[in-house]
C-alpha positions in Angstrom: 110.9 159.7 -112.5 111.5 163.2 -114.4 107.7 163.0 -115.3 106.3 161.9 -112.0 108.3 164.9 -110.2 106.8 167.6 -112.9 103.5 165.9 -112.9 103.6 166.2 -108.9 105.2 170.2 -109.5 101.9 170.4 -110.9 99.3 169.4 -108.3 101.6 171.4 -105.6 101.2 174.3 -108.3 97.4 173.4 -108.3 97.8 173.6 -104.2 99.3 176.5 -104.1 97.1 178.8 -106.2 94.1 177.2 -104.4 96.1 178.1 -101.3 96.3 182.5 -102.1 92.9 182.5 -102.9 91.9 180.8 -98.8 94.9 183.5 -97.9 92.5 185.9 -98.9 89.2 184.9 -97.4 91.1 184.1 -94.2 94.1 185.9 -93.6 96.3 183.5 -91.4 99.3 182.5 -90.6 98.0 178.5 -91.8 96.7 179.5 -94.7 100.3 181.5 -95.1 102.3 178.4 -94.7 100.3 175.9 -96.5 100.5 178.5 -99.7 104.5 178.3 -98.9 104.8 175.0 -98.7 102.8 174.5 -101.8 104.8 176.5 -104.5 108.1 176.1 -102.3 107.5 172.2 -103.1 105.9 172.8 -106.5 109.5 174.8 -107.6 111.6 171.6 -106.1 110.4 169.2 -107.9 110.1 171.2 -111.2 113.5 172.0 -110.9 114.0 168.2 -110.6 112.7 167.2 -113.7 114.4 170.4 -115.4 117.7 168.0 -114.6 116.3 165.7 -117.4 113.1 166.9 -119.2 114.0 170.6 -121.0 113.1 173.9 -119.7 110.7 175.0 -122.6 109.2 171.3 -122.3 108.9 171.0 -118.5 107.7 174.6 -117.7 104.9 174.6 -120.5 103.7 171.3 -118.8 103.8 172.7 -115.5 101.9 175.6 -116.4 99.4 173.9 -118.1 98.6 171.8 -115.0 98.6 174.9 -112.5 96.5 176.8 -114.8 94.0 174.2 -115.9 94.0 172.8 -112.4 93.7 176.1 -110.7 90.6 176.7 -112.7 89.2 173.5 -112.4 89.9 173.3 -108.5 88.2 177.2 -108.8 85.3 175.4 -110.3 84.7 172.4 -107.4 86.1 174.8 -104.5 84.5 178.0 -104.8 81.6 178.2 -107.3 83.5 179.7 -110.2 81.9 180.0 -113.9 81.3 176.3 -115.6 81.0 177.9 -118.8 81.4 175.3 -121.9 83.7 177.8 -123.6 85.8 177.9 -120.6 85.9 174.0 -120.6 86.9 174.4 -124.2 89.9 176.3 -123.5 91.0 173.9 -120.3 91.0 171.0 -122.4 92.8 172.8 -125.1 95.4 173.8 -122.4 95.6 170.3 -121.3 95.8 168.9 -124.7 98.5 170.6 -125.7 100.5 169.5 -122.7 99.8 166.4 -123.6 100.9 166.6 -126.7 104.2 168.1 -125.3 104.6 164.8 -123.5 104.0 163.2 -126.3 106.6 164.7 -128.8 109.2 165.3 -126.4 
């Protein structure tokens, strides 16, 4: 359940960054809320699987998933770069998370 929660911490990371960049194109008080509610539930349930996953495990993870996600939402969303060398470096990002999960 640890990994489902920090998976999940994740996507609401994902959410949330996806959420400042509408807060700045729009500038209201939804947009405002939804970015809230995004990291305010991303930091829950990361916290949750800190109970049983460890910090330096759980928080790399998470952080690979906001980043890579963030960039990869950046990419569908709003036009940003597809640049193979920047797809390199996601799946590098991703990969090591991965193999976080897999040695932990």
């Amino acid at each position: 359940m640890a990994w489902i929660s920090l998976i999940l911490a994740g996507v609401f990371e994902m959410f949330g960054v996806t959420m400042i960049n509408k807060l700045h194109k729009d500038r209201n008080w939804k947009s405002f809320l939804l970015l809230f509610f995004g990291f305010g539930a991303s930091f829950i349930l990361l916290s949750y699987a800190m109970k049983t996953i460890s910090m330096g495990t759980a928080y790399a993870i998470w952080t690979g998933i906001g980043a890579s996600g963030g960039a990869i939402l950046g990419m569908i969303l709003f036009g940003e770069s597809r640049d193979v060398k920047r797809l390199i470096f996601i799946a590098m990002v991703l990969s090591a998370a991965i193999g976080l999960k897999l040695v932990s």
